[in-house]
Structures are given as C-alpha cells and as structure tokens.
DRENLUM-258251 format. One record per residue (C-alpha): residue in three letters; x, y, z; chain. Coordinates in nm, 3 decimals, always signed. Example, Ala and Ser with C-alpha at 12.3 -4.5 7.8 and 13.67 -1.06 7.14 Angstrom:
{resn->ALA; xx->+1.230; yy->-0.450; zz->+0.780; chain->A}
{resn->SER; xx->+1.367; yy->-0.106; zz->+0.714; chain->A}
This chain:
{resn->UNK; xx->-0.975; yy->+3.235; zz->+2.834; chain->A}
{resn->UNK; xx->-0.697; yy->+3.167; zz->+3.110; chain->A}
{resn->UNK; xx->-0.375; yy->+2.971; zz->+3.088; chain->A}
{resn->UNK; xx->-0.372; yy->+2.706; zz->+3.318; chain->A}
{resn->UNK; xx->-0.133; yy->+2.507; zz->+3.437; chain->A}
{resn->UNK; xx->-0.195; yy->+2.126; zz->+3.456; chain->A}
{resn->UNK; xx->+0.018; yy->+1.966; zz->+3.747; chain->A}
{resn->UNK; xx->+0.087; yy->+1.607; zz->+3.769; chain->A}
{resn->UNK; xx->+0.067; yy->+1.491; zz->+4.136; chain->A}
{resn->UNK; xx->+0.296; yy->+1.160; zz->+4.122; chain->A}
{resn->UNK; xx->+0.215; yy->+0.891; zz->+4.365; chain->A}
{resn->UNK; xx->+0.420; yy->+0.624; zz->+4.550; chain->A}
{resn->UNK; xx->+0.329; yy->+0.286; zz->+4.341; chain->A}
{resn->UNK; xx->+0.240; yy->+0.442; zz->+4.027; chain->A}
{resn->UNK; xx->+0.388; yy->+0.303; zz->+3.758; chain->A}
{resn->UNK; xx->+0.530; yy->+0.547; zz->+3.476; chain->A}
{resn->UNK; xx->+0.682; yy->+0.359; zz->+3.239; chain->A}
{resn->UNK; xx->+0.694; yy->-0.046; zz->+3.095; chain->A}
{resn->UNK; xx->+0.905; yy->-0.138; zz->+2.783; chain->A}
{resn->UNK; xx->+0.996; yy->-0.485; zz->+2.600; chain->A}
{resn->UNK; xx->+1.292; yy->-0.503; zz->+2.457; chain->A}
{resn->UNK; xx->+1.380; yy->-0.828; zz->+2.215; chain->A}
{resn->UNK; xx->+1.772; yy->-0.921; zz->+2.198; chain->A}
{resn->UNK; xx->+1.919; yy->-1.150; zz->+1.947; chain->A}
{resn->UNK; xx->+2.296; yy->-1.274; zz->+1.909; chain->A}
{resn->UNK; xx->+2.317; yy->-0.963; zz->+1.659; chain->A}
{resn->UNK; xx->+2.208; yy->-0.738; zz->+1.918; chain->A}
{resn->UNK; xx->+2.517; yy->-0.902; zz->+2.163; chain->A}
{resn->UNK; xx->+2.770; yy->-0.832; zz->+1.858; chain->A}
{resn->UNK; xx->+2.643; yy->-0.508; zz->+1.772; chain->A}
{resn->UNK; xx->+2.677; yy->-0.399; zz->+2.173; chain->A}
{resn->UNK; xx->+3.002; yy->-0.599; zz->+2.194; chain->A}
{resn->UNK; xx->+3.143; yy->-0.362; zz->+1.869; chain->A}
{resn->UNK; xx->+2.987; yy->-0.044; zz->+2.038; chain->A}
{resn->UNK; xx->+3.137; yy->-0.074; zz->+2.385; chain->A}
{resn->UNK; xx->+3.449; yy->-0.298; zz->+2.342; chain->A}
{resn->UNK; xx->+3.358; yy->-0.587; zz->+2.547; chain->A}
{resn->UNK; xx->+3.436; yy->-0.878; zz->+2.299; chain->A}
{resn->UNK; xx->+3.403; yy->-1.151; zz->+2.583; chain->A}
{resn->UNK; xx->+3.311; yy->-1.497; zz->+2.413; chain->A}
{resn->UNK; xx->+3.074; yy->-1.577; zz->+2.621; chain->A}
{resn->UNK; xx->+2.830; yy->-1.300; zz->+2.456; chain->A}
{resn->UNK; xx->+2.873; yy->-1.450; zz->+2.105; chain->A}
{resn->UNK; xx->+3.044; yy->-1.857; zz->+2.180; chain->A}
{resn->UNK; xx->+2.830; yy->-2.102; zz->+2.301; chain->A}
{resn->UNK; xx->+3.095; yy->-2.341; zz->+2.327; chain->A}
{resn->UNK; xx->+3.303; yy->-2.125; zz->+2.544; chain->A}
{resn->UNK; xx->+2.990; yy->-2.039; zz->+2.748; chain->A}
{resn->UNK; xx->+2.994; yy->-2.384; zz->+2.798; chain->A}
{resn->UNK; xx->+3.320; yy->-2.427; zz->+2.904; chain->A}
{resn->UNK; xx->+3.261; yy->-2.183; zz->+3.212; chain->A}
{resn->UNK; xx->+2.978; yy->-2.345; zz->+3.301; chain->A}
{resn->UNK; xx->+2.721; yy->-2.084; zz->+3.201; chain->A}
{resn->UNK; xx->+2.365; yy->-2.170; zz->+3.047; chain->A}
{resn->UNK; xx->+2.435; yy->-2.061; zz->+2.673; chain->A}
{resn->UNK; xx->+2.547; yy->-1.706; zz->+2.556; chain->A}
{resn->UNK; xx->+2.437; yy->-1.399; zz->+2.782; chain->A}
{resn->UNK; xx->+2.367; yy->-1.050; zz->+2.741; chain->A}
{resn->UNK; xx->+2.600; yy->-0.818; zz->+2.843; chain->A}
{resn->UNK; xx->+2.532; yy->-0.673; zz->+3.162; chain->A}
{resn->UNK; xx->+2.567; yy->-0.318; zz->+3.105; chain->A}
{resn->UNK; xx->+2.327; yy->-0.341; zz->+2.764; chain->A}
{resn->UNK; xx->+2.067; yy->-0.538; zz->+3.022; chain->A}
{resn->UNK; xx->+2.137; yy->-0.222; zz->+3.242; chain->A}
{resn->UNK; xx->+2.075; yy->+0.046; zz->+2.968; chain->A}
{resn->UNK; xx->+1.806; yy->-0.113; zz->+2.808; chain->A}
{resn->UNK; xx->+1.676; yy->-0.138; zz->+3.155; chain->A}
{resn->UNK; xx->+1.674; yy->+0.243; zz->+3.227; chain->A}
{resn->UNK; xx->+1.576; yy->+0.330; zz->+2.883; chain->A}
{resn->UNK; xx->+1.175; yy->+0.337; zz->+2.958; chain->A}
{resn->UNK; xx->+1.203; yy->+0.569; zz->+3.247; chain->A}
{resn->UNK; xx->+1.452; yy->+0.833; zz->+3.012; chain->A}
{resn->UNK; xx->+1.201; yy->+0.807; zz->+2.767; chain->A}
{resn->UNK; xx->+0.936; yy->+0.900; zz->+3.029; chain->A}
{resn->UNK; xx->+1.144; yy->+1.186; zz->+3.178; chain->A}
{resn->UNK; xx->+1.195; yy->+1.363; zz->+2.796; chain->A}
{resn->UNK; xx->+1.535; yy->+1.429; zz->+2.878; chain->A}
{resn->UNK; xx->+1.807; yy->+1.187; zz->+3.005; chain->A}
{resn->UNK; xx->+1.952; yy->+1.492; zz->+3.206; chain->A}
{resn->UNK; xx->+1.709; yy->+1.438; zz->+3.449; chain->A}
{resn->UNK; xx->+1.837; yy->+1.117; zz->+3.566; chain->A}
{resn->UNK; xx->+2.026; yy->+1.196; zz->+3.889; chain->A}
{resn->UNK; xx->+2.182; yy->+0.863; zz->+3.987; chain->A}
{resn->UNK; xx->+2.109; yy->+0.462; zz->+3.890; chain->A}
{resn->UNK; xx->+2.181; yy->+0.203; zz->+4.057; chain->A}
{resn->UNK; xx->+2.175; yy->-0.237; zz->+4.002; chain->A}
{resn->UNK; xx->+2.289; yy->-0.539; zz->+4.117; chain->A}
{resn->UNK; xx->+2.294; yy->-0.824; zz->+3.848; chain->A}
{resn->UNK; xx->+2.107; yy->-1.101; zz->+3.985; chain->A}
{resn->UNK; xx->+2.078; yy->-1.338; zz->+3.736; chain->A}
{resn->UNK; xx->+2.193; yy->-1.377; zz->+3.343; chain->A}
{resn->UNK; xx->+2.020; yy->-1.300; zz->+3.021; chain->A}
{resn->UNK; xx->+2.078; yy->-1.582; zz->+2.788; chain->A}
{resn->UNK; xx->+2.039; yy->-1.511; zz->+2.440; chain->A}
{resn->UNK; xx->+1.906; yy->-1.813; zz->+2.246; chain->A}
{resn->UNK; xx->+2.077; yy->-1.852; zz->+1.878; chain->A}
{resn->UNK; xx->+1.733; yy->-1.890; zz->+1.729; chain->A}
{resn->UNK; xx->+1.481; yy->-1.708; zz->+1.917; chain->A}
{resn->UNK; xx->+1.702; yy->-1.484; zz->+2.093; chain->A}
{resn->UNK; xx->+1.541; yy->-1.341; zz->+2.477; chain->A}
{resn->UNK; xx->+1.350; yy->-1.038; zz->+2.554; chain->A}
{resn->UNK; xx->+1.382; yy->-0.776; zz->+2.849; chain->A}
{resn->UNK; xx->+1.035; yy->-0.671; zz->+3.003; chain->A}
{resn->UNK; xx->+1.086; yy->-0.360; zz->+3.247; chain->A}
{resn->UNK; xx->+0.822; yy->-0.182; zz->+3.466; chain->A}
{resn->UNK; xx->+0.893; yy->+0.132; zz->+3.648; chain->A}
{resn->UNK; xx->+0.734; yy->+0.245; zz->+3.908; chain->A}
{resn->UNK; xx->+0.791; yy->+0.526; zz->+4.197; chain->A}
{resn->UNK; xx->+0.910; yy->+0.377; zz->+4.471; chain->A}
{resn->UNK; xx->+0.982; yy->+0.688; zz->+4.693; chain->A}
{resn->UNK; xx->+0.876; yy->+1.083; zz->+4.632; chain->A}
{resn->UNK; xx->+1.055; yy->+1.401; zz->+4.799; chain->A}
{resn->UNK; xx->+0.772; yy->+1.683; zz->+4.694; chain->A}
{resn->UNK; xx->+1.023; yy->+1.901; zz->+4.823; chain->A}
{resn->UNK; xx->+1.314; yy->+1.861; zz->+4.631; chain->A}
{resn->UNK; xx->+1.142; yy->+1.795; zz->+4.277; chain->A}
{resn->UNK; xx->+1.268; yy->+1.404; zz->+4.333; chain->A}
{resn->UNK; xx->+1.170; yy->+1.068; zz->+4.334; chain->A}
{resn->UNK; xx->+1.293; yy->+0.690; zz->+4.355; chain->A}
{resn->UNK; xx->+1.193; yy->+0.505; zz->+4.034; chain->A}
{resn->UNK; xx->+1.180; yy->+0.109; zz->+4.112; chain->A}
{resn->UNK; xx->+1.233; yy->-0.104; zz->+3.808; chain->A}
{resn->UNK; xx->+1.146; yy->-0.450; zz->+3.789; chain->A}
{resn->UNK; xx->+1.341; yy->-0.625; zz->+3.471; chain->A}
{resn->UNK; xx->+1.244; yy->-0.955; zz->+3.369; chain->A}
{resn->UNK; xx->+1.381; yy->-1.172; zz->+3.074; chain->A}
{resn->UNK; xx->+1.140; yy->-1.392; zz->+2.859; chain->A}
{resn->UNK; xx->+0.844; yy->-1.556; zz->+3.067; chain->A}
{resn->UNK; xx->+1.046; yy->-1.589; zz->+3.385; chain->A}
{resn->UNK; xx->+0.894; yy->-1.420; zz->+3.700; chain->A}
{resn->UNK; xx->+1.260; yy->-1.400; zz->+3.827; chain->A}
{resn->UNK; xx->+1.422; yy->-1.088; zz->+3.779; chain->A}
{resn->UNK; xx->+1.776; yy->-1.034; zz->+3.597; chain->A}
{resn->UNK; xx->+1.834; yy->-0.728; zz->+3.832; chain->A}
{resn->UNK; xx->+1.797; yy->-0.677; zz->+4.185; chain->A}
{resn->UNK; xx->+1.756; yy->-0.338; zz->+4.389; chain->A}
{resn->UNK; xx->+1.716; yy->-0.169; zz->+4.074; chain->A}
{resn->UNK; xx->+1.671; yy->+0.225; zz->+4.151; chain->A}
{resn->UNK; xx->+1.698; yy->+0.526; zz->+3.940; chain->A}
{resn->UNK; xx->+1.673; yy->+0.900; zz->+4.146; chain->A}
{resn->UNK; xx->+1.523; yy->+1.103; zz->+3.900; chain->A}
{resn->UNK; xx->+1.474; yy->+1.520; zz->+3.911; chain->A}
{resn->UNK; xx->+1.075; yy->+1.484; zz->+3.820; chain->A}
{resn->UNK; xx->+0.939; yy->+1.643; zz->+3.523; chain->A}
C-alpha cells in the first residue's frame, strides 16, 4: 500500500467558506467590554437617534472579525492570514428585539500557484438585505 498525497487544486470563484453569524444588543456590550469602545451609539437608541443613525449599530471592527472568521476557520490556523483588508459601506443595526445577523461567503478571488497565495473575496451581508455592510473586502491568505 503507498502513501499518497491528496492535493487540493484551488480555483478562481470557488467558494471556501460561508458563515451566519446572529448579533444581539448583548453581543454589542459584550464586544464594547472586550475592546473598549463604549460609544452609545452601540448600546443607546436614543443617542443613535440623536446623530441621525437608523437605531443602534454593530461595531465595525466586530462586523470585520466576524467577517474574517469563516475563512480562519477554513485555513486551520489564523497564522496563515497574510493581510485583510475593508471598507465599511454601510451599518449593521442591531434591533433590541430580534437583534441582526451577518451572512459571509468567501470565495477566491485571485490565485498565485507560485507563491502558495491567494485573494479570498468576502461578500458580508446583514439580515435579508442584498446590500453589503463591507465593500472591497479581501483577505491574502498563505494557502493550506
């Protein structure tokens, strides 16, 4: 019997990874503790209001890592993540009752055979909207 070794052959438009992620106002106050960021508009909706925003939003960096989490998970080892990149686009709002959701699809958006690398392209949605929360979201990834 011979040891073989299985390659995976990755191809541009394949998609590697696809997560939903639920957020409620005690997600916002548990992130807020964690990093520091004790902004009121992540836990008032009355300031929210105030500012003009839509109700209570996510912080963007927890829309960010939650974003990225899928393709870590794929990888097996957050090491291999070589660089990630966002723009925010548009705001999570977190509802006081029902709270939002994050949907995230990865998918290769570029390979370099050569150098063991690839573009991962996420697409991150909140709730039912086809809009998504980030824009020109990339990660370069060392693949496994």
């Amino acid at each position: 019997m011979s040891d073989e070794i299985v390659v995976h052959r990755y191809e541009v438009g394949e998609v590697v990874a696809e997560a939903r992620y639920p957020l409620t106002r005690e997600s916002l106050v548990r992130y807020a503790g964690a990093s520091g960021d004790f902004n009121a508009i992540h836990y008032r909706d009355d300031v929210a209001a105030e500012v003009g925003l839509p109700g209570v939003l996510a912080h963007g960096m927890l829309t960010m890592g939650l974003a990225v989490q899928p393709v870590v998970e794929w990888l097996g080892d957050p090491a291999r993540v070589l660089d990630y990149q966002v723009r925010f686009t548009r705001p999570v709002v977190v509802d006081p009752v029902s709270g939002a959701s994050i949907a995230v699809s990865a998918k290769i958006g570029q390979l370099d055979e050569a150098a063991g690398t690839g573009r991962i392209d996420l697409t991150v949605t909140a709730g039912d909207e086809p809009a998504t929360v980030l824009g020109k979201a990339q990660v370069r990834v060392s693949l496994p």
